[in-house]
C-alpha positions in Angstrom: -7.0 -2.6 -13.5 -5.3 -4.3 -16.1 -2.6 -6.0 -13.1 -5.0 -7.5 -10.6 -1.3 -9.3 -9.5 -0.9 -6.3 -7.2 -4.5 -6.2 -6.2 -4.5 -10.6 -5.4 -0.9 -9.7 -3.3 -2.6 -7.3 -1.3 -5.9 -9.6 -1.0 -3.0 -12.6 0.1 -1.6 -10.4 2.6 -4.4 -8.8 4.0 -5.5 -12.8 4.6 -2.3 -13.8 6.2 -2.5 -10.7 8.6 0.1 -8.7 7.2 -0.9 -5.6 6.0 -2.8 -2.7 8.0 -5.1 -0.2 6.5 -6.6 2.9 7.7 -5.5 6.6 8.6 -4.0 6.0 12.1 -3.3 1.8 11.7 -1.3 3.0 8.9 0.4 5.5 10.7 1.2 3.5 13.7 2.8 0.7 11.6 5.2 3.1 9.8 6.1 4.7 13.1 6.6 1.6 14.8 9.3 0.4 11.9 7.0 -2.6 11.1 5.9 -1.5 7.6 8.0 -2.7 4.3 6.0 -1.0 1.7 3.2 1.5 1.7 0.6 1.3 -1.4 -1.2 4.5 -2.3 -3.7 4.6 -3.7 -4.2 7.1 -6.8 -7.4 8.6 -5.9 -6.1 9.7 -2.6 -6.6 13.4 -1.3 -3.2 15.5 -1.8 -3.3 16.5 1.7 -3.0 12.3 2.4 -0.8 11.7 -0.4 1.6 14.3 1.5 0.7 13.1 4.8 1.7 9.4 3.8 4.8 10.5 1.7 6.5 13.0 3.8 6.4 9.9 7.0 7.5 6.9 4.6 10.4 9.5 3.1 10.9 10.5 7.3 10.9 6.6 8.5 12.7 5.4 4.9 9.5 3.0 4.5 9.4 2.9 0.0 6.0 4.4 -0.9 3.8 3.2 -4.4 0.8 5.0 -5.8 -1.5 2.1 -7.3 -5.1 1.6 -8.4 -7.7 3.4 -6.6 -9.1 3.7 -2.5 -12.1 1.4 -4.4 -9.5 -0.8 -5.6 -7.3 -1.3 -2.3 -10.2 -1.9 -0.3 -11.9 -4.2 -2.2 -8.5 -6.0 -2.4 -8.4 -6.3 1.4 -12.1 -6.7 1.6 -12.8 -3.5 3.3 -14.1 -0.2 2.4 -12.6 2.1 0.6 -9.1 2.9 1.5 -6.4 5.5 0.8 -3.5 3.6 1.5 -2.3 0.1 2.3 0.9 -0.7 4.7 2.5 -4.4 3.8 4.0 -5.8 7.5 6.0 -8.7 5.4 9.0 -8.3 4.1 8.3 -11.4 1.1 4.8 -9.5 0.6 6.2 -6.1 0.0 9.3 -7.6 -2.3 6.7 -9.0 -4.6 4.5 -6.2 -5.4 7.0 -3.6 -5.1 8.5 -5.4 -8.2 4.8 -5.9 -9.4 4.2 -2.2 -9.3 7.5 -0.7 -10.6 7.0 -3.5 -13.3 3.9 -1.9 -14.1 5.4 1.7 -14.1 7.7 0.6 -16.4 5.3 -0.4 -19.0 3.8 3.2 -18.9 
């Protein structure tokens, strides 16, 4: 990944206790109105991709497809994973404007 700043954000929030990873800690976050961003990652199954973007458009929580499960994981120090939810509202403002940054060098 050419912008590990997205991938070190993720690694600082996973430290801090802010983030949650994983199918149903994911889910329960975004239900719960606790998430701020949810991170994607490309590699993701389409039946998750839909899965995760049909509840973030349901519970208005912004949604970003970046890097790979390999990549968010290893960010977090975890396995792999297929999506990341950010719990902090500074967190999520700074790689949300990573990431669209990044899409807008495409």
């Amino acid at each position: 990944m050419k912008n590990d700043a997205i991938l070190s954000l993720l690694g600082l929030s996973a430290k801090a206790g802010k983030c949650k990873s994983g199918e149903f800690q994911v889910e329960t976050s975004v239900k719960a109105g606790k998430v701020y961003a949810v991170i994607l990652a490309r590699d993701a199954s389409d039946g998750s991709k839909k899965n995760y973007t049909d509840m973030c458009k349901y519970y208005k929580v912004p949604i970003y497809e970046y890097g790979t499960k390999e990549d968010l994981g290893h960010a977090i120090g975890k396995e792999e994973r297929a999506a990341v939810a950010i719990l902090d509202e500074g967190f999520a403002k700074g790689i949300i404007k990573k990431v669209t940054s990044v899409e807008d060098d495409r």
